[in-house]
C-alpha positions, 0 to 999 in steps of 0.5 A: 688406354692411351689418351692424347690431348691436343691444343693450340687450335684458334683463329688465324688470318690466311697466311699466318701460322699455328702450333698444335701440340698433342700429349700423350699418356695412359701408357701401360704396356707399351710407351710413347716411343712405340707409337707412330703418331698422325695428325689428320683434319676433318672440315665441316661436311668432309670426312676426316683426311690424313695430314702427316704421320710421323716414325715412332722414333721420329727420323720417317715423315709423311705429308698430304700433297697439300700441305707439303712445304707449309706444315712440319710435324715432329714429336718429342718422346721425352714429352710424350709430345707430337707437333704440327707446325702449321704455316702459310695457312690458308682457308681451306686449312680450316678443320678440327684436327685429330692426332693419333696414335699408331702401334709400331708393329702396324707401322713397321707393315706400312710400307708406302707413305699412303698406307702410312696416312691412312691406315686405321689408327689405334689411339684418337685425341678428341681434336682442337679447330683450327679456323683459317679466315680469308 
């Protein structure tokens, strides 16, 4: 069973800037670089939307219309590690948010960015809140 962990939610004022970090573990077949990872959000009364995903090996990114030009994700896979750089946030960023995790054999049959985001993921973290104030 793959667990993630994410951290670096908190409290920041509209235009500042967060870092969210997700680790990775409890490989046992298969190894860190042979997930696809995501993040998504869910604020209060919404369901849980897609944000980005990233490639198993890391050169393929997508991103929500929304947060495009503001948010970076990447991942590290010596550190079995996603990021999401977060930035110019605002309120409506506010969210608990959810990294998970993507086998690369459904990856690889996701042809568009929008069956990329919203595929049914494989692996969930149990999320961090990120709360934007204005």
């Amino acid at each position: 069973e793959v667990h993630l962990v994410e951290s670096g939610g908190g409290l920041v004022q509209a235009g500042g800037s967060l870092r969210l970090s997700c680790v990775a573990s409890g490989f046992t077949k298969f190894t860190f670089n042979d997930y696809a990872m995501g993040w998504f959000r869910q604020a209060p009364g919404k369901e849980r939307e897609p944000v980005s995903c990233i490639s198993y090996m890391g050169p393929i990114t997508h991103y929500t219309e929304s947060v495009k030009g503001r948010f970076t994700i990447s991942r590290d896979n010596a550190k079995n590690t996603v990021y999401l750089q977060m930035t110019a946030l605002k309120p409506e960023d506010t969210a608990v948010y959810y990294c998970a995790a993507l086998i690369r054999s459904r990856w690889d049959v996701a042809y568009s960015e929008t069956e990329r985001l919203w595929v049914e993921y494989d692996w969930w973290g149990q999320g961090t809140q990120v709360t934007v104030s204005s």
